[in-house]
C-alpha positions in Angstrom: 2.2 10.3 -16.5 0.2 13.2 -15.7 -2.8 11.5 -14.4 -5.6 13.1 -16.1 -7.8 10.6 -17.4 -10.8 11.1 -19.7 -13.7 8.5 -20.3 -16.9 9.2 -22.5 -18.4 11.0 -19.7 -15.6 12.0 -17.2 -12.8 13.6 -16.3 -10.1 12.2 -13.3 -7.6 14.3 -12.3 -5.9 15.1 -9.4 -7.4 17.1 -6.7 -6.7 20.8 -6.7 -7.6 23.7 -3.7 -10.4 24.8 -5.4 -12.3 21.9 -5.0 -12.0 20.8 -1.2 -15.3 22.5 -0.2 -17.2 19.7 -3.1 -14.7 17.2 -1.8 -15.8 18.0 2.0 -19.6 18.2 0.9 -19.4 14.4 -1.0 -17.6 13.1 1.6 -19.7 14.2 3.8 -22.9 12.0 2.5 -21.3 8.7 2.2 -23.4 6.7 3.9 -21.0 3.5 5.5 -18.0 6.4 6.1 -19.1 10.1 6.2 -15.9 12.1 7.1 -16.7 13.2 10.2 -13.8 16.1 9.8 -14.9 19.8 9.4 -14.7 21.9 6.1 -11.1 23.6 7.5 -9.4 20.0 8.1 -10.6 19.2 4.3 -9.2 21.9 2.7 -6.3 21.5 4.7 -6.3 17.9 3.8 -6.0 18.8 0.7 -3.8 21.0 0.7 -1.5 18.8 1.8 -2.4 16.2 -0.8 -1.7 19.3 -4.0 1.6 19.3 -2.4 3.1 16.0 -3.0 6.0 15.6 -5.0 4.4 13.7 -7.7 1.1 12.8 -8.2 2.2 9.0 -7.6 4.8 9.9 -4.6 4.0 7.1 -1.6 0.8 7.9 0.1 -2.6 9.1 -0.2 -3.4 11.1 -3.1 -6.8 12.0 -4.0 -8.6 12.8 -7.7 -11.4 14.6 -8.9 -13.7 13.0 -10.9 -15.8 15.5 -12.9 -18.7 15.8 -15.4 -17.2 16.1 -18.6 -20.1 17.7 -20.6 -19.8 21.3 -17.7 -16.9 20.1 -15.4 -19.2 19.4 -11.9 -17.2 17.9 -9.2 -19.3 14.6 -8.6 -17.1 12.6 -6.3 -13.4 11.7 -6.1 -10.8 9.1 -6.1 -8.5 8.5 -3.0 -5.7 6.5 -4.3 -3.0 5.1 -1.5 0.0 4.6 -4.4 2.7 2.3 -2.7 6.5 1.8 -2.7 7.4 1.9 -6.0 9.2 -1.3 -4.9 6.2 -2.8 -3.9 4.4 -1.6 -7.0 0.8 -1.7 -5.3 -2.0 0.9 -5.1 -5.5 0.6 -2.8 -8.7 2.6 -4.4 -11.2 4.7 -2.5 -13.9 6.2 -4.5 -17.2 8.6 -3.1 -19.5 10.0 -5.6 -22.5 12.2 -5.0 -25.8 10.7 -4.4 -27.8 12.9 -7.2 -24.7 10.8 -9.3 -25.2 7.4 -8.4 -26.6 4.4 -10.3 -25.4 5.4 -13.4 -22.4 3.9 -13.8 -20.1 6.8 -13.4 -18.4 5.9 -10.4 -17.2 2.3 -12.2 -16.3 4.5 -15.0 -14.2 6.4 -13.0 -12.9 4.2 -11.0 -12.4 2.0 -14.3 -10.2 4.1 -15.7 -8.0 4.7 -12.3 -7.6 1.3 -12.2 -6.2 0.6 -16.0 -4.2 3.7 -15.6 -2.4 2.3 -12.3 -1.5 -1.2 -14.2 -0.2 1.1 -16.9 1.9 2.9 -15.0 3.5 -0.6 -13.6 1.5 -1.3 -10.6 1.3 -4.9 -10.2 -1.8 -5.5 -7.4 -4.6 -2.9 -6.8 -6.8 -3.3 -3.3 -10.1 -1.6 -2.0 -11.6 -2.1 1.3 -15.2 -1.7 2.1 -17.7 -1.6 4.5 -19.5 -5.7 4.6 -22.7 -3.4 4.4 -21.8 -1.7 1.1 -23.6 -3.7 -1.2 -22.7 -0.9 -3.8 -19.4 -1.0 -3.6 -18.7 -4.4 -3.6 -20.7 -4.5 -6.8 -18.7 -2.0 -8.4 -15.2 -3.7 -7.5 -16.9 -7.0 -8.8 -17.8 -5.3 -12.4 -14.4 -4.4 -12.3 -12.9 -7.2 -11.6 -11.5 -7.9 -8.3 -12.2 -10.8 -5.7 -13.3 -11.0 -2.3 -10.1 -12.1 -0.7 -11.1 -11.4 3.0 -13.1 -10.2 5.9 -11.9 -7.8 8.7 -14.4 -8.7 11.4 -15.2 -5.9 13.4 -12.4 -3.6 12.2 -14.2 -0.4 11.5 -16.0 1.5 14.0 -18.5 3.6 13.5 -20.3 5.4 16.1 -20.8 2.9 19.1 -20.9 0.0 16.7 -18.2 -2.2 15.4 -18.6 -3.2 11.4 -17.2 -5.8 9.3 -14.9 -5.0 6.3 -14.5 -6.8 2.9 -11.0 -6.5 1.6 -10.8 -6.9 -2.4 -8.1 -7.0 -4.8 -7.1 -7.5 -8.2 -4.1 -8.1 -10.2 -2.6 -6.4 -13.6 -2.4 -9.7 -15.3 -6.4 -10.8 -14.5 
């Protein structure tokens, strides 16, 4: 599989050295988990993440997701692809501001999801901030369930925050 997905209005496909500085500028405005790493660490990031052995090799692996009509970078996929004993995934997904509310990052996201049943992943997770409302939306048009709360796992700043963990399966 060559992981290059296309939807009516996007493109997802993994992440290339060109566009770490738009990675590091997106990632940058999320507004429960800004990266708080400078632009050299992301384009070392990755770096490291074009250099995988596959595109599904164990680990982090992040995608572009692009405008299809003039191929903007608009936000990105971070996909942690399991054993492939275990046959699991967990999905990230950031998306510019000027981007959202227009459905594009469930489109996206969408398509990573039906893409990683295809390819014979059983169970996909997300985690999320309990104060992103958006996010939790988006996994719930997608189909996954609350299945628990983290409290106080994350830390931001001084402050200690709540996550949600949500799943689906390939046969829901």
């Amino acid at each position: 599989m060559d992981w290059i997905l296309t939807t009516p209005r996007l493109v997802v496909r993994p992440m290339r050295l060109a566009d770490a500085d738009a990675y590091h500028g997106v990632r940058g405005q999320m507004p429960f988990d800004p990266q708080s790493r400078s632009l050299d660490e992301s384009r070392a990031l990755v770096a490291a993440m074009v250099t995988r052995s596959t595109v599904d090799a164990e680990g982090w692996g992040q995608f572009a997701i692009l405008r299809r009509s003039d191929e903007r970078f608009i936000g990105d996929l971070g996909v942690n692809f399991d054993t492939p004993r275990a046959r699991q995934a967990e999905l990230g997904f950031a998306l510019d501001p000027v981007f959202r509310q227009q459905g594009l990052a469930s489109e996206a996201a969408g398509a990573m999801v039906a893409a990683l049943f295809a390819s014979g992943r059983t169970r996909v997770t997300a985690l999320t901030d309990a104060r992103n409302i958006a996010a939790q939306r988006l996994l719930a048009t997608l189909g996954f369930r609350l299945e628990g709360r983290f409290v106080k796992s994350w830390q931001d700043g001084d402050q200690w925050f709540d996550e949600l963990a949500y799943a689906r399966l390939a046969d829901e």
